[in-house]
BAFI-3210 file (N, C-alpha, C; in Angstrom, 3 decimals, decimal comma, padded with zeros to 6 digits):
// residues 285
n [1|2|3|4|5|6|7|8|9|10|11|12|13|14|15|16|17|18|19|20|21|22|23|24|25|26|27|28|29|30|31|32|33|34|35|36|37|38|39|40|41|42|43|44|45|46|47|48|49|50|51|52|53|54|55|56|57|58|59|60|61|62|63|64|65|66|67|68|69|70|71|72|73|74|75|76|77|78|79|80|81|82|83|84|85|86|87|88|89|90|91|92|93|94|95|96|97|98|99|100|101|102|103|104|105|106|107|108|109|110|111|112|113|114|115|116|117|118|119|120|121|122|123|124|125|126|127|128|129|130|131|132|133|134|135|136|137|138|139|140|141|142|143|144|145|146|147|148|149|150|151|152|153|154|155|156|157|158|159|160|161|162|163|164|165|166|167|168|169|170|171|172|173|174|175|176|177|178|179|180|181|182|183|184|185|186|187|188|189|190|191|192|193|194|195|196|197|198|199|200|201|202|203|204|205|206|207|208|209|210|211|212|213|214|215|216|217|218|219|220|221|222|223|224|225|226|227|228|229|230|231|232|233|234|235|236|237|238|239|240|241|242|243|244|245|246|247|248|249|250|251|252|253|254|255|256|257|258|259|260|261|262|263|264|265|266|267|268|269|270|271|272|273|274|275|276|277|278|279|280|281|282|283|284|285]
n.u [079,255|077,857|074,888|074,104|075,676|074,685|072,505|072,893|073,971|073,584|070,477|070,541|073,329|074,734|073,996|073,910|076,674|077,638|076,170|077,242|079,902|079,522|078,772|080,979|082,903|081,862|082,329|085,455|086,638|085,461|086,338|088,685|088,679|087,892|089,862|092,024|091,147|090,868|094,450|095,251|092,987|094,509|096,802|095,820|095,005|097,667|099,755|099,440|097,357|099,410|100,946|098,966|098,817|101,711|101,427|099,469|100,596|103,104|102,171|101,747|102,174|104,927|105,788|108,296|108,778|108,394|108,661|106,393|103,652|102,208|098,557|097,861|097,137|099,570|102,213|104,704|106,748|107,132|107,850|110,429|112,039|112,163|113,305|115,873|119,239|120,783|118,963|118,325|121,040|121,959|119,777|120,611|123,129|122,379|120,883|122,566|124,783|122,695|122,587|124,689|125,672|123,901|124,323|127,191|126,468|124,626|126,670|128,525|126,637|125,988|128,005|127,992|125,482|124,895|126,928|125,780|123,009|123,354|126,006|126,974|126,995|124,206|124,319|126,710|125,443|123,656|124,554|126,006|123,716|122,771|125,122|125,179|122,905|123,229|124,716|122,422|121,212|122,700|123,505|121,719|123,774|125,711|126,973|127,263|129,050|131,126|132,360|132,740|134,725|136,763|137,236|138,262|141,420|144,745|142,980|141,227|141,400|143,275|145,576|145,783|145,989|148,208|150,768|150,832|150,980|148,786|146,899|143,767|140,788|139,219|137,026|134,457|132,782|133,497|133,994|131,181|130,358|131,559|130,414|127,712|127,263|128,133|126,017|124,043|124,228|123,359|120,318|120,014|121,770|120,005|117,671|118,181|119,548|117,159|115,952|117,650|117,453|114,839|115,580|115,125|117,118|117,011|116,939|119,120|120,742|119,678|120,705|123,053|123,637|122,442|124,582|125,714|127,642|129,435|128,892|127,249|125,181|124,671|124,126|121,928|119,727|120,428|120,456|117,910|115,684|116,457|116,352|113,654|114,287|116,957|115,774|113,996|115,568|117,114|115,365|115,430|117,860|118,301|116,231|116,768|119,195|118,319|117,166|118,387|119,784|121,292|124,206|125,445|125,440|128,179|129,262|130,397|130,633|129,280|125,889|123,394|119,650|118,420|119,520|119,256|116,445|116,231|117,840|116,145|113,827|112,315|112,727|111,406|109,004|107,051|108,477|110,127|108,759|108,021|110,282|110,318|108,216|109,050|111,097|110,082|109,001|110,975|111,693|109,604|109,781]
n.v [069,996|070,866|070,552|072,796|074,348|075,074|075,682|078,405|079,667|082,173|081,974|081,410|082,224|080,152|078,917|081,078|082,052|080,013|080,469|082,021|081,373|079,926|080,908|082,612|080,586|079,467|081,595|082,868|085,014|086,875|086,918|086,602|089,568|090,534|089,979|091,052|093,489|095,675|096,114|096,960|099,072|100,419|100,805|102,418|104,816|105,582|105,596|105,979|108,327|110,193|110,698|112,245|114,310|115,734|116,078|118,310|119,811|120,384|122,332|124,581|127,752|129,524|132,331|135,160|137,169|136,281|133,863|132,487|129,477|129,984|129,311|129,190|127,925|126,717|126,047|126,278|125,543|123,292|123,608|125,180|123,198|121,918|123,894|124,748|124,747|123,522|121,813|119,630|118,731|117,677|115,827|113,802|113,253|111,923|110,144|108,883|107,969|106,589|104,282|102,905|102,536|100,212|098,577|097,459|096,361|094,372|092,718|092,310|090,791|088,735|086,496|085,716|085,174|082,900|080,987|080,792|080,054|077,511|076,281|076,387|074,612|073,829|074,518|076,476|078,286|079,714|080,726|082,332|084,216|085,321|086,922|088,294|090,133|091,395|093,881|095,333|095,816|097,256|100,800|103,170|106,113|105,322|103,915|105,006|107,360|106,252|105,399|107,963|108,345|106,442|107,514|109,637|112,146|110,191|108,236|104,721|103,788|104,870|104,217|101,970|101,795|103,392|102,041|100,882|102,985|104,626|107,210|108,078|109,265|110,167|112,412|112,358|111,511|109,176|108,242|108,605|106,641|103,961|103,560|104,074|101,737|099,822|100,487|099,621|096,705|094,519|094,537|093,713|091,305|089,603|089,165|087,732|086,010|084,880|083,978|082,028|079,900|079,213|077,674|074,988|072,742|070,424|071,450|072,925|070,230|068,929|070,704|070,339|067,578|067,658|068,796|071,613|074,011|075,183|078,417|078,446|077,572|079,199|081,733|080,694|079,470|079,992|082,846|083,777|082,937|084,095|086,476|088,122|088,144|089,810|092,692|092,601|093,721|095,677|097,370|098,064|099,110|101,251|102,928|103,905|105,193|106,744|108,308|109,228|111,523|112,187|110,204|111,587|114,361|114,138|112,740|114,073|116,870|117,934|118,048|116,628|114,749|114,564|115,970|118,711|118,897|117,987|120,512|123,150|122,958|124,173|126,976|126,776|125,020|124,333|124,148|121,920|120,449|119,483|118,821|116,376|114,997|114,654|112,936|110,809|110,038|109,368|106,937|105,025|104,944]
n.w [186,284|189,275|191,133|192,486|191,790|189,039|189,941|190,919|188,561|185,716|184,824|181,133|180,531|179,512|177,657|175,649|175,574|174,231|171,943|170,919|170,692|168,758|166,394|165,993|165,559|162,816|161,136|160,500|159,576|160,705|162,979|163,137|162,636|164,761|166,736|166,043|165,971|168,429|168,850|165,785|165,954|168,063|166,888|164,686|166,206|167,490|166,058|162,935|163,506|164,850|163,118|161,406|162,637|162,722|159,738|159,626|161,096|159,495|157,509|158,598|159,427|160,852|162,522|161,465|163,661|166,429|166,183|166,501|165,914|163,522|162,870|159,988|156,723|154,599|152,029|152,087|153,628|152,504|150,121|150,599|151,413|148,611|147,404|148,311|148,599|150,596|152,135|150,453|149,946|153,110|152,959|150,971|151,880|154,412|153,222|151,612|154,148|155,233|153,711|152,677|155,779|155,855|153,820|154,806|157,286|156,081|154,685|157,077|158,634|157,468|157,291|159,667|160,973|159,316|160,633|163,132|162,510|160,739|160,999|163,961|167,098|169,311|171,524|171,351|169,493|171,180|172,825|171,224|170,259|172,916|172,846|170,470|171,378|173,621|173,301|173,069|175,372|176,654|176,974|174,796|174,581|176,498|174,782|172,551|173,746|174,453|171,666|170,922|172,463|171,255|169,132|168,966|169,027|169,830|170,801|171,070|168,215|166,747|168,746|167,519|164,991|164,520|164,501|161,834|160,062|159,288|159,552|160,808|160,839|162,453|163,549|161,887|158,765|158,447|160,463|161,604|159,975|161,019|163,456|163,298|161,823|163,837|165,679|164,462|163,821|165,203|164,639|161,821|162,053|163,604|161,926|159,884|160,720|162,418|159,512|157,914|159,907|159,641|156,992|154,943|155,313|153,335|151,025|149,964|150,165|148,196|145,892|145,735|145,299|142,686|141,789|141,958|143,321|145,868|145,915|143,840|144,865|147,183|146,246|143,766|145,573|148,444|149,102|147,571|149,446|151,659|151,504|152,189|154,641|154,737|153,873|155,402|157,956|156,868|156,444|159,502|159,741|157,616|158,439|161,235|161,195|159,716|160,827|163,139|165,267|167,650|167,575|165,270|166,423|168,088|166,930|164,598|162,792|160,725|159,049|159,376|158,684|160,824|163,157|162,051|161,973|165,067|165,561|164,665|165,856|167,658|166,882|164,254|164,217|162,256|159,815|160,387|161,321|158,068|157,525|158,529|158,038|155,104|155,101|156,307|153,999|152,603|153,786|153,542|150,473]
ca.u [078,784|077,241|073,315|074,397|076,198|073,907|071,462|073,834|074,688|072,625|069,910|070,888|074,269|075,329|073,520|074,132|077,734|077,775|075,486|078,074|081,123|079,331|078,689|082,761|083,362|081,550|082,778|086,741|086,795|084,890|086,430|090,129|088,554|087,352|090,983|092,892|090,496|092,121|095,855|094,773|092,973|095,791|098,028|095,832|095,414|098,762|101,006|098,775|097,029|100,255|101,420|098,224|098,982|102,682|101,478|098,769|101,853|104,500|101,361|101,082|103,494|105,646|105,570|109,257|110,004|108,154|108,800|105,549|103,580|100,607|097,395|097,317|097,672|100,877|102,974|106,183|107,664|107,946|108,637|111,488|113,088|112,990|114,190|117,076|120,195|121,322|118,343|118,717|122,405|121,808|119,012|121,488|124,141|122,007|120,712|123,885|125,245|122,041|122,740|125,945|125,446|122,818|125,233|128,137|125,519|124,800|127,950|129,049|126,228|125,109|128,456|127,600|123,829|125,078|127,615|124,609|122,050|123,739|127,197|127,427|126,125|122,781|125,276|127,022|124,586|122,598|126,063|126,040|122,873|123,307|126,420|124,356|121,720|124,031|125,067|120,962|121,085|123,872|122,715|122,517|124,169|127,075|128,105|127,758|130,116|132,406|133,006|133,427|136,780|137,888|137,506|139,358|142,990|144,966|141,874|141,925|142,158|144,780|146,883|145,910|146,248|149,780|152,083|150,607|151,642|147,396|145,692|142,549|139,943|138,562|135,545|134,259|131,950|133,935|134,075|130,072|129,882|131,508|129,421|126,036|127,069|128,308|125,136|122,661|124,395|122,402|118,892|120,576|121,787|118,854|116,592|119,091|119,676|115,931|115,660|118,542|117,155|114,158|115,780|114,968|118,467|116,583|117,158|120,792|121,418|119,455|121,420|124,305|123,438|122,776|126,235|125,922|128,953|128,494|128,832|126,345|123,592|124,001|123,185|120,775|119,537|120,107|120,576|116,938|115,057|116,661|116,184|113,276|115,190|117,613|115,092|113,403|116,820|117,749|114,245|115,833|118,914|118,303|115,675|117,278|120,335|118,135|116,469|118,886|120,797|122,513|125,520|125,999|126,058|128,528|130,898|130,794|129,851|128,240|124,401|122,098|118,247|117,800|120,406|119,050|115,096|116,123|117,933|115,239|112,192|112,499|112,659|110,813|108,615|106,151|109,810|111,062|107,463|107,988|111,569|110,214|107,168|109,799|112,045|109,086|108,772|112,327|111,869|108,676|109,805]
ca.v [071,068|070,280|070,820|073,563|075,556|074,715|076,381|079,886|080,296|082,758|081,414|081,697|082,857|079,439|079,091|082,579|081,992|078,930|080,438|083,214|081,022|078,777|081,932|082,905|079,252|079,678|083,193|082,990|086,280|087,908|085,958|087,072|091,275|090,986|089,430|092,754|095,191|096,123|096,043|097,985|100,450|101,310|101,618|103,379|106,304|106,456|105,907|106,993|109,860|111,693|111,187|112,813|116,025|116,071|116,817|119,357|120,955|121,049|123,263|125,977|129,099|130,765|133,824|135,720|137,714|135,606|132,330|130,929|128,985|130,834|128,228|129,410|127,062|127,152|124,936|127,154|124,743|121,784|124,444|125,631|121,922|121,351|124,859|125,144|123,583|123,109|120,703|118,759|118,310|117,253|114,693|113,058|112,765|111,347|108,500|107,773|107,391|105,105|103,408|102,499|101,391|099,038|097,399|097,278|096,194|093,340|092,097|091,512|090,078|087,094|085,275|085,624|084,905|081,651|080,630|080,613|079,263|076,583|075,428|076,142|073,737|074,199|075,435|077,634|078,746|079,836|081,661|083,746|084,510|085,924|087,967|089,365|090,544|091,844|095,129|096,181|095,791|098,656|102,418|103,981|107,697|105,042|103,133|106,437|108,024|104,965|105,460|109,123|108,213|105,796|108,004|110,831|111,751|109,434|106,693|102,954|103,738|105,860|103,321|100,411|102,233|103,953|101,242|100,616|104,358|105,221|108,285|107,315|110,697|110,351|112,491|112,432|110,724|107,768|107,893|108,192|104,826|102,802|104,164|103,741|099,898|098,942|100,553|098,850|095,515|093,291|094,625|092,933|089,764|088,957|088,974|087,034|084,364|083,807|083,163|081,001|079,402|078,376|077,478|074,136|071,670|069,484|072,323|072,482|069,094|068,574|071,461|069,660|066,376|068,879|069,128|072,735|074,212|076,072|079,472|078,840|077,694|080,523|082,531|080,191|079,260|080,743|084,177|084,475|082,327|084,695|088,220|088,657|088,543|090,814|093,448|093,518|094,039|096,483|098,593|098,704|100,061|102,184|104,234|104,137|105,500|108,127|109,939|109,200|112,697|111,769|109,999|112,435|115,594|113,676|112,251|114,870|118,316|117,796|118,382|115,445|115,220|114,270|116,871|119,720|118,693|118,686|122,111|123,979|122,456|125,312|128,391|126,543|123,654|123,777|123,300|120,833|118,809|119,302|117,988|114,971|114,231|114,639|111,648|109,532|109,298|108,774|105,840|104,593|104,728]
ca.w [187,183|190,044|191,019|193,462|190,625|188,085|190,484|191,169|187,355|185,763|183,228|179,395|180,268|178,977|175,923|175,126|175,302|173,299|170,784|170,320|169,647|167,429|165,835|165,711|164,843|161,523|160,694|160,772|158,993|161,394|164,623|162,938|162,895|166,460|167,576|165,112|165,986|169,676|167,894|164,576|166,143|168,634|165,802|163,620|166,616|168,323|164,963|162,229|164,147|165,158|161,445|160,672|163,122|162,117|158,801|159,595|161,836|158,473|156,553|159,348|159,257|161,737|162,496|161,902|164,698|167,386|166,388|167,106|165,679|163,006|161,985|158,794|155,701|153,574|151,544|151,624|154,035|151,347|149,002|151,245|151,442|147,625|146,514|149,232|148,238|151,838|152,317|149,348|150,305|154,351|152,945|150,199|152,889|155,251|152,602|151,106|154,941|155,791|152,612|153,404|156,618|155,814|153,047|155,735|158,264|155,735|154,237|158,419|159,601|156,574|157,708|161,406|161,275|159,040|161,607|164,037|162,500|159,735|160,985|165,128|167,703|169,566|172,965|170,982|168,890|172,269|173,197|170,179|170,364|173,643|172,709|169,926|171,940|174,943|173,330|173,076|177,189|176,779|177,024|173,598|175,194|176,798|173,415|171,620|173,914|173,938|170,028|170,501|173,239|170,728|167,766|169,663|168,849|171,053|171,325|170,803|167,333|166,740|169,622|166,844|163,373|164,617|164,105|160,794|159,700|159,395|160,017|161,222|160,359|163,899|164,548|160,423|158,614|158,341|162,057|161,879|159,664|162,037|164,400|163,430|161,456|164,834|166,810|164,014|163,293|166,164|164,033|161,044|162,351|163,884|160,977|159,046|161,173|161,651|158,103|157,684|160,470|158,573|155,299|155,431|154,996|152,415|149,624|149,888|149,814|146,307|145,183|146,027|144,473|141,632|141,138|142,160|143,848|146,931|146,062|143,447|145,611|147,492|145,238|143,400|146,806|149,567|148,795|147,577|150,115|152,834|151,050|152,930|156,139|154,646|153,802|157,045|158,578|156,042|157,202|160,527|159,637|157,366|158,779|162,517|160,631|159,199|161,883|163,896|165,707|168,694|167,137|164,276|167,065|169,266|166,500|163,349|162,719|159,532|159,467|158,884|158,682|162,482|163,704|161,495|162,958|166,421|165,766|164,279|166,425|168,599|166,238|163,250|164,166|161,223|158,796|161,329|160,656|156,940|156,798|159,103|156,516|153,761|155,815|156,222|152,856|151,645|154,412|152,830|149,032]
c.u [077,771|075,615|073,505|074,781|075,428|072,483|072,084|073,942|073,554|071,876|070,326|072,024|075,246|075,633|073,983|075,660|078,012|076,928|076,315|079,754|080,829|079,274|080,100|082,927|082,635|081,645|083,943|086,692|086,459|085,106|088,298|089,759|088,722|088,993|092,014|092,247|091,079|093,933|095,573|094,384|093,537|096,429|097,258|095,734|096,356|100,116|100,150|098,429|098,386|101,113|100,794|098,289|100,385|102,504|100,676|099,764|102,652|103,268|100,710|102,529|103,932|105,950|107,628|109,819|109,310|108,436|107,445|104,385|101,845|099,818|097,034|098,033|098,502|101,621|104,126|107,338|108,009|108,406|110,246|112,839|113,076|113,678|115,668|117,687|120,538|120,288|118,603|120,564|122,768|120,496|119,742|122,602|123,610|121,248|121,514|125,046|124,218|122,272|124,094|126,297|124,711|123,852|126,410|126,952|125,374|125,848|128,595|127,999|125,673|126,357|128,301|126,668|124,044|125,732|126,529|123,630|122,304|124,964|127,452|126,331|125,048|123,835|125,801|126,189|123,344|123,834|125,827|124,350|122,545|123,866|125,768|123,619|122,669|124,249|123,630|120,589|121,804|123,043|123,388|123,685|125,628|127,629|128,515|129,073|131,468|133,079|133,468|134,960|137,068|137,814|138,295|141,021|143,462|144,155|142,453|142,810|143,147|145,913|146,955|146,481|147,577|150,495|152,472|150,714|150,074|147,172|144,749|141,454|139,567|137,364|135,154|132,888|132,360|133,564|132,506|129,734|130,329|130,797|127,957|126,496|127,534|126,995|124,079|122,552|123,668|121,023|118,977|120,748|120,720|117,427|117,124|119,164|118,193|115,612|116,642|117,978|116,396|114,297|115,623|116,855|118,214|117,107|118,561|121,621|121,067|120,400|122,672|124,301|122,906|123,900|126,506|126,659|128,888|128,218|126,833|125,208|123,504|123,170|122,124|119,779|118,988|119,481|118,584|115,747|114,907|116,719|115,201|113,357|115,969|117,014|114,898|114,784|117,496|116,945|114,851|117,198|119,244|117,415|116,188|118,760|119,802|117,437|117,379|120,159|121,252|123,761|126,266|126,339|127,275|130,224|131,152|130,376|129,438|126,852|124,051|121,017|117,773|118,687|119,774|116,936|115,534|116,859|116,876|113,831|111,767|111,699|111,738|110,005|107,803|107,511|110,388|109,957|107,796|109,125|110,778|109,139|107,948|110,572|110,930|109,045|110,061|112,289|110,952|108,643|110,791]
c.v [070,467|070,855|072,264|074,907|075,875|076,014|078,292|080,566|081,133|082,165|081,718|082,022|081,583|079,185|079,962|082,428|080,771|079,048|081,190|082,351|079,954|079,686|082,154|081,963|079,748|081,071|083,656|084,394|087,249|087,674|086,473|089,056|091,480|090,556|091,043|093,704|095,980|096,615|097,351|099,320|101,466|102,113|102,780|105,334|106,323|106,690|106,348|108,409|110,781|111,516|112,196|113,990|116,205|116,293|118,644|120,473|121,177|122,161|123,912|126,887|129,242|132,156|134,437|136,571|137,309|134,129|131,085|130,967|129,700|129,638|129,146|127,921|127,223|125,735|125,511|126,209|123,375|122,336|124,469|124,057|121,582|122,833|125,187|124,357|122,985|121,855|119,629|118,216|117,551|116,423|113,708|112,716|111,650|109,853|108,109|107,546|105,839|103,583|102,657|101,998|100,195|097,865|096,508|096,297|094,311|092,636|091,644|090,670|088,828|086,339|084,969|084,840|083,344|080,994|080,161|079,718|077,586|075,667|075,015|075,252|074,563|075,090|076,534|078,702|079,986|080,821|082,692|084,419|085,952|087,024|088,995|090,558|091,440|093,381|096,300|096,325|097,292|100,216|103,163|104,974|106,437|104,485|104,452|107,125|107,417|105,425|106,793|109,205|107,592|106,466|109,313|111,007|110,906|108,302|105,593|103,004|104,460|104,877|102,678|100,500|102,615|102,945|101,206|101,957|104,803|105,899|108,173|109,153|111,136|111,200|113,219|112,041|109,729|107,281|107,375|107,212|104,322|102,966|103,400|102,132|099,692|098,777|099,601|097,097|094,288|093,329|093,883|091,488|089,210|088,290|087,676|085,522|083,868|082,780|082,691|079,832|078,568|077,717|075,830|073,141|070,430|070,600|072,390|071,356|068,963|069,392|070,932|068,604|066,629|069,038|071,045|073,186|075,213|077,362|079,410|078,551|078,336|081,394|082,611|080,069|079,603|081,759|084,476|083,761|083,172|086,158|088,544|089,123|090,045|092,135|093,919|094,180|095,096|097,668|099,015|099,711|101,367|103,896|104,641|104,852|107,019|109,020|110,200|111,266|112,905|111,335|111,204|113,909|115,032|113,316|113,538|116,055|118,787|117,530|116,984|115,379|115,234|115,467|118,287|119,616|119,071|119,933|123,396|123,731|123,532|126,603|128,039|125,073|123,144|123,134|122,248|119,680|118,543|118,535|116,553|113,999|114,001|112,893|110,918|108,703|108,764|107,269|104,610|104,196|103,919]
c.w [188,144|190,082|191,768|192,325|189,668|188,552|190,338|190,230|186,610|184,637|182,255|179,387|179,373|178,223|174,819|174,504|174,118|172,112|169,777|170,006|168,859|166,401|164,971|165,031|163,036|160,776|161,258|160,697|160,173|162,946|164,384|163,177|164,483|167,232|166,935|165,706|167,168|169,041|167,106|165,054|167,170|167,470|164,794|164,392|166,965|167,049|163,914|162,151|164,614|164,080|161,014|160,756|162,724|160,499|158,640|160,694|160,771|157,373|157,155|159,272|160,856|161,503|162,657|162,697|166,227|167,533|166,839|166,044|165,134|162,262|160,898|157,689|154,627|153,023|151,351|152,593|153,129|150,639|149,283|150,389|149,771|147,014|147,071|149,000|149,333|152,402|151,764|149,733|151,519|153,566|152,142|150,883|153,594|154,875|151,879|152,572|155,325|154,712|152,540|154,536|156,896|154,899|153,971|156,864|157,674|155,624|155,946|158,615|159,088|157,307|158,972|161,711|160,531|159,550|162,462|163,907|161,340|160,719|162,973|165,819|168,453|171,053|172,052|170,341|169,664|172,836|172,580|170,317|171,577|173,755|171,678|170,424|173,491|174,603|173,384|174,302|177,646|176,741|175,411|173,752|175,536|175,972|172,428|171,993|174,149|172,921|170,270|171,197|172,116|169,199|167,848|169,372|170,247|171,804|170,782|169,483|166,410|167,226|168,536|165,225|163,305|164,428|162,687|159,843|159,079|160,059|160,113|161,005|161,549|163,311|162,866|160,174|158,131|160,049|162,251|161,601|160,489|163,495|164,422|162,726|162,913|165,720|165,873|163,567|164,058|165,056|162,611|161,294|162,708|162,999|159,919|159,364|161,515|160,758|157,700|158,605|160,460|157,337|155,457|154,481|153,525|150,640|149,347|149,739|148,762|145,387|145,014|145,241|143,197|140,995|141,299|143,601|145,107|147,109|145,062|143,894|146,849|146,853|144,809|144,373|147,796|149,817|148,420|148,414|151,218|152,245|151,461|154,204|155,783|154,164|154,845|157,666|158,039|156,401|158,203|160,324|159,124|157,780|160,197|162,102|159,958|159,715|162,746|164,368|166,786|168,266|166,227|165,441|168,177|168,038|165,079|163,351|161,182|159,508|158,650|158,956|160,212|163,068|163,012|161,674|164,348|166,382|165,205|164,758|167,302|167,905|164,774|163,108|163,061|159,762|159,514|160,999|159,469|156,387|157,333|158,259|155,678|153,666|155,794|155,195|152,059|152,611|153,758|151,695|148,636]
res [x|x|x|x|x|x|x|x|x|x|x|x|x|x|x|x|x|x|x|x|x|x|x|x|x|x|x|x|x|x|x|x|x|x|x|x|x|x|x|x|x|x|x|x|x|x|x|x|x|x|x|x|x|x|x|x|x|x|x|x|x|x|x|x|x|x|x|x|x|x|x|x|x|x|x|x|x|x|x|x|x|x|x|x|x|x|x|x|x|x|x|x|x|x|x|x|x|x|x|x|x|x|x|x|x|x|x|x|x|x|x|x|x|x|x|x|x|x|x|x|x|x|x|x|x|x|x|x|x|x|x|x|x|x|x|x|x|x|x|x|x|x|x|x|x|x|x|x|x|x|x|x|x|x|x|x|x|x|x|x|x|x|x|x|x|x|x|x|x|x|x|x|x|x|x|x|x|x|x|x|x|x|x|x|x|x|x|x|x|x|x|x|x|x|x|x|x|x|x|x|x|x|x|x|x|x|x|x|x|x|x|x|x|x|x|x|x|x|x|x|x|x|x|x|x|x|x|x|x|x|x|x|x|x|x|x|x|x|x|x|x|x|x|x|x|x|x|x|x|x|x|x|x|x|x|x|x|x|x|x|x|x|x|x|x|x|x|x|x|x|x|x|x|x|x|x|x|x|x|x|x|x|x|x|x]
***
């Protein structure tokens, strides 16, 4: 610094500063809060805090012949959802569909994501990658209504199943699984092939010189090195599968937890909070 600057800069601001990250320097702990604390306490008001009012909205009443919305305190809306069979029946649908597409979701995308990250070259590899990632560029509303032409009598698949003397269910809840595994299978692969990505090549070869055969060091192996991939990836699917109520009003007319929320947000928003607390937690447990 020159004499000129030296002169301009303000006294102690130097010191000061250099007293305060010698400070940080010797107090990680408290040099890691101050870097979280911005972050954290976003998340704890904009996703926490409107958890906190979507609950204090499912334990206020409505009023029956206005429909709106009485601050009093009640628990008849959780009541409602476990004494009503029709709830209990639209929440067991809707997690033995997410549950099912998460398995489907898996079982396609481990040989994909190992194609990618184990066997294809660094060009191709950068290809697929790509192609993965291409259908999340797409407009949810235009792939949705894609599947509903080709699940239509007379769609693709009908043209492709007819030879083969198949009835295809079209607009079901078969129709909805291939639906939502096609819309959630990128959130899958991706996690997958990460963590294949990291597996390091040194473990597989000992296994090998092991005398162990290649299924079994998958299993032994692979399989649990990369089950944290397949978890995270399994979070996405299954809960984007379970709020989800755009696909289900478009391809089936069977009620699901996101389709039976946005129809009653209107005429019953404090039961529309209470189913959505209820879903949180089947997402959570």
């Amino acid at each position: 610094m020159s004499t000129v600057d030296s002169d301009l800069a303000p006294p102690g601001d130097a010191g000061l500063a250099r007293r305060f990250s010698t400070f940080l320097h010797r107090h990680p702990r408290l040099r890691l809060a101050g870097l979280l604390a911005g972050p954290v306490g976003w998340l704890v008001i904009a996703y926490l805090g409107s958890l906190f009012i979507l609950l204090l909205s499912s334990l206020w009443q409505t009023n029956p012949f206005t429909a709106e919305v009485v601050h009093e305190w009640t628990l008849d809306n959780f009541r409602n959802l476990f004494e009503r069979d029709v709830y209990r029946n639209v929440t067991w649908r809707t997690v033995k569909m997410a549950g099912l597409v998460t398995l489907a979701d898996a079982v396609l995308a481990f040989p994909i994501a190992y194609y990618m990250a184990r066997v294809a070259s660094r060009r191709t590899r950068n290809i697929l990658v790509v192609a993965v990632l291409m259908p999340l560029w797409a407009s949810y509303l235009v792939k949705a209504y894609a599947w509903r032409t080709m699940l239509a009598n007379g769609g693709v698949l009908d043209w492709a199943l007819g030879p083969f003397g198949i009835d295809f269910p079209g607009f079901s809840s078969v129709g909805l699984w291939l639906v939502f595994t096609y819309l959630w299978l990128p959130f899958m692969i991706l996690p997958v092939y990460a963590g294949l990505e990291r597996l390091p090549s040194s473990l597989l070869e000992a296994s090998a010189d092991l005398g162990a055969k290649s299924f079994r060091t998958f299993l032994r192996v692979t399989l649990p090195l990369v089950f944290p991939a397949v978890v995270a990836g399994s979070i996405f699917t299954f809960s984007l599968t379970l709020g989800d109520y755009i696909a289900p009003g478009l391809i089936t007319s069977e009620q699901y937890i996101g389709t039976v929320i946005y129809s009653i947000r209107g005429q019953a928003l404090p039961a529309a909070a209470a189913f959505t607390d209820s879903s949180a937690g089947t997402v959570q447990s």
